[in-house]
N, C-alpha and C positions, 0 to 999 in steps of 0.2 A: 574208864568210867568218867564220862565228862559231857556236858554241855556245848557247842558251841554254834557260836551265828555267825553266819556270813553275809555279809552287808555286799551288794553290788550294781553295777550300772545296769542299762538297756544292754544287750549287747556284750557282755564282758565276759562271757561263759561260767559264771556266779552260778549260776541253778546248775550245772553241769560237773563243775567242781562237787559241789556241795552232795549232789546224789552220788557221786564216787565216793566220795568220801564217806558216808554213809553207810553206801554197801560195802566200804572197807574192815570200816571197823564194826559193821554188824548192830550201826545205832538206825533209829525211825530219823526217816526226812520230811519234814514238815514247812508246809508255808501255805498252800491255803487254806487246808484244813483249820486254822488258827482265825481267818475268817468265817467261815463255817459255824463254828463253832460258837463262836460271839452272838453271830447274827441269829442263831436260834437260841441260843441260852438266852439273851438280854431281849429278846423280837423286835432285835433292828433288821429292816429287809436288805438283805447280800450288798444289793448293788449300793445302798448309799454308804456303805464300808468300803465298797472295791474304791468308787467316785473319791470320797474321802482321801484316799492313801494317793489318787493317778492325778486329781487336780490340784488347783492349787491351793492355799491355804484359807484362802477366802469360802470354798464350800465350807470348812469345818463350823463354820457362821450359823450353818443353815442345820445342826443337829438340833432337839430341843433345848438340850444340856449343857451345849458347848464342848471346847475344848476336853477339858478334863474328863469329864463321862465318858467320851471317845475312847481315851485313854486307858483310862479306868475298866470299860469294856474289853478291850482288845486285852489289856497286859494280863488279866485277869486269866481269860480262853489261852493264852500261852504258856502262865505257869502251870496250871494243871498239865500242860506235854509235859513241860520239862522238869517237875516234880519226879516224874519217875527215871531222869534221867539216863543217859547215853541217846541224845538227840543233837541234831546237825536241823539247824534254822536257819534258812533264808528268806529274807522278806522283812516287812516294816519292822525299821528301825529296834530289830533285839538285840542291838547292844548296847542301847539307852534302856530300853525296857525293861531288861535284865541285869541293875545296875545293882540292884541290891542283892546279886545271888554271888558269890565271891569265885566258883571255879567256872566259869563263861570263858569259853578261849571265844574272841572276838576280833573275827577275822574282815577283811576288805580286799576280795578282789578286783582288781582295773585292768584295763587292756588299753593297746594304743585307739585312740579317736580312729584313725583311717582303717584298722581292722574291723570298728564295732560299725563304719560305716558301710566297708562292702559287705559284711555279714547282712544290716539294713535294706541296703540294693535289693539284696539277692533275694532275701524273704516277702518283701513287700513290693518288689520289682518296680522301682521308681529311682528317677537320678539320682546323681551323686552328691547333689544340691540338695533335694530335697530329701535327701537322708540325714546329711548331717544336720540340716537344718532343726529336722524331727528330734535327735538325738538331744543337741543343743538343750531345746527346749524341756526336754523330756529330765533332763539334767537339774536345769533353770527351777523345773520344780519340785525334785524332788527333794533339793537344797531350802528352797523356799519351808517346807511342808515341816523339814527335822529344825530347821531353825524356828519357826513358828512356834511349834511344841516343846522345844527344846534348847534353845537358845544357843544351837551345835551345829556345824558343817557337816556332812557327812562326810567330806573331803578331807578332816582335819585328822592325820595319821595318828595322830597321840589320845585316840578315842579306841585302838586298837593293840592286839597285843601284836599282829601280824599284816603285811599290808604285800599282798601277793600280786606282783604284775604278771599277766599270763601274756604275753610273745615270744621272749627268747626261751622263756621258761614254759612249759608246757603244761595243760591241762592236768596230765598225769604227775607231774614236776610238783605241781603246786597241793595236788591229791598228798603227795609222799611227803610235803612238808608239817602240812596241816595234823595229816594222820599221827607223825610223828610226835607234833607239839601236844597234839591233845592227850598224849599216853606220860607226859610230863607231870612230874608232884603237884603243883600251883593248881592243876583242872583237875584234879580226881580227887572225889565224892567221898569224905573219910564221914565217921557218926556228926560230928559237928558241924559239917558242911549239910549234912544231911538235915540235921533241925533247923538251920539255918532258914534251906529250901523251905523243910513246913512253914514253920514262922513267916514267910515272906509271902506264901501261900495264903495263910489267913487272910495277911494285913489287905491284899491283894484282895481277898472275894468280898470282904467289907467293906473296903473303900468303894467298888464296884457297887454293892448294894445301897451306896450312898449316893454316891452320884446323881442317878434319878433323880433329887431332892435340892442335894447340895456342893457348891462349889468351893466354897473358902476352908476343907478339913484337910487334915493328911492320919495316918494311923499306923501304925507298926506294932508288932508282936514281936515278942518275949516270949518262950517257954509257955506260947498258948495261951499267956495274959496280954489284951490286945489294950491299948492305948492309941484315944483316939484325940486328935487336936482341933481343935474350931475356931476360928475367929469370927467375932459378931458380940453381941449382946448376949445377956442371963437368958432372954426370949430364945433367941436365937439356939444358945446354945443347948439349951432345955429341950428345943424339938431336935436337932443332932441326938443327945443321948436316946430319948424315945425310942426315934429309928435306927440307931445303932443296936439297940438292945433286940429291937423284934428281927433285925436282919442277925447278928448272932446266935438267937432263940434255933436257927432254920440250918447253922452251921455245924460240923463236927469236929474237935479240938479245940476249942475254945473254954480257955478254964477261968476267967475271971475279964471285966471291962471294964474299963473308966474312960471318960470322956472329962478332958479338961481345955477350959477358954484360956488362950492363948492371943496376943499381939501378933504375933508372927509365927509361922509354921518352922517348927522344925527341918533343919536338911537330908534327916534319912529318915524319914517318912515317905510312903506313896500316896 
């Protein structure tokens, strides 16, 4: 009973591991579904999500809301998967996304550069040059995009609990690691871990419901008592509580809200 994402390159056999592992242990594999889902829940159209995620940081510019709402959107359509838990995620950055759920195994698979480049060749049937070259780039920004948002490498090992190089080790090698970590005490879903998820769930569709509006909040739940933080003015803050209150009106779990003006946002807030 466990959570977990895999984080990976162009090329690195990430989406291949990750559905093995899946059909192993018998959990749902998700990754664009979690697009999908945003872009009709929130009626952002598909493609300026896909655009978002493959360019580079500079598109995120061009949302109405910015950065955050993005955010806010996407991370939101993911906990609802992984609320009901035993899912395998691959795809935009969930193991930043998923910081505040505590049994996330958060995995990163890599392969050598010259392997992910003849696999390139061979798909796209273009030289050896202008494979890596693509790859490179394709690298270039996808490091750009998590550090933008997040002020993290995707590269940086101590972001994960497991960091699986697939060459000498194999597809299925790294299937039989994963599977095994994920049946470990630390990822599996005990009642606590499980309010946990709800709580993080709420604070998650709130913040969401905010965004539209506003950028400088963060929010967290408790026990379905949600607390919400804002920086700005009495003005300022006064229309946060408002729309806090009519976007919880529309929620279910939610037993009590406050909204308090702050200086600076708390660190485990979303």
């Amino acid at each position: 009973m466990a959570i977990i994402t895999i984080s990976r390159g162009s090329y690195s056999k990430g989406k291949e591991v990750a559905e093995k592992v899946a059909s192993r242990l018998g959990y749902q594999c998700i990754s664009r579904e979690v697009l999908l889902d945003a872009s009709e829940h929130f009626h952002i159209p598909e493609m300026k999500l896909v655009r978002a995620i493959h360019d580079a940081p500079s598109i995120l510019g061009r949302f109405s809301h910015g950065q955050q709402a993005f955010v806010a959107y996407f991370r939101c359509a993911l906990v609802q998967y992984v609320k009901e838990d035993n899912v395998v995620y691959h795809g935009l950055a969930g193991h930043l996304l998923l910081k505040g759920i505590p049994n996330v195994l958060k995995v990163r698979v890599i392969a050598d550069m010259d392997d992910r480049v003849r696999a390139e060749m061979k798909r796209e049937k273009i030289s050896e040059e202008a494979a890596r070259s693509l790859l490179l780039k394709d690298d270039e920004e996808r490091r750009k995009w998590t550090h933008a948002l997040y002020g993290a490498d995707p590269r940086d090992s101590s972001l994960y609990d497991l960091v699986v190089h697939v060459h000498r080790l194999t597809v299925d090698n790294a299937v039989e690691i994963i599977s095994h970590a994920a049946q470990m005490a630390p990822f599996k879903t005990g009642k606590q871990v499980q309010k946990k998820m709800e709580d993080y769930g709420l604070a998650c569709q709130l913040k969401a419901g905010l965004a539209d509006s506003f950028d400088n909040v963060g929010v967290k739940s408790e026990y379905g008592n949600i607390l919400v933080y804002a920086r700005g003015n009495e003005h300022h803050v006064q229309r946060v509580r408002k729309k806090a209150r009519e976007v919880a009106r529309e929620m279910s779990g939610v037993n009590d809200l406050e909204v308090h003006a702050v200086q600076k946002l708390p660190l485990d807030v979303v």
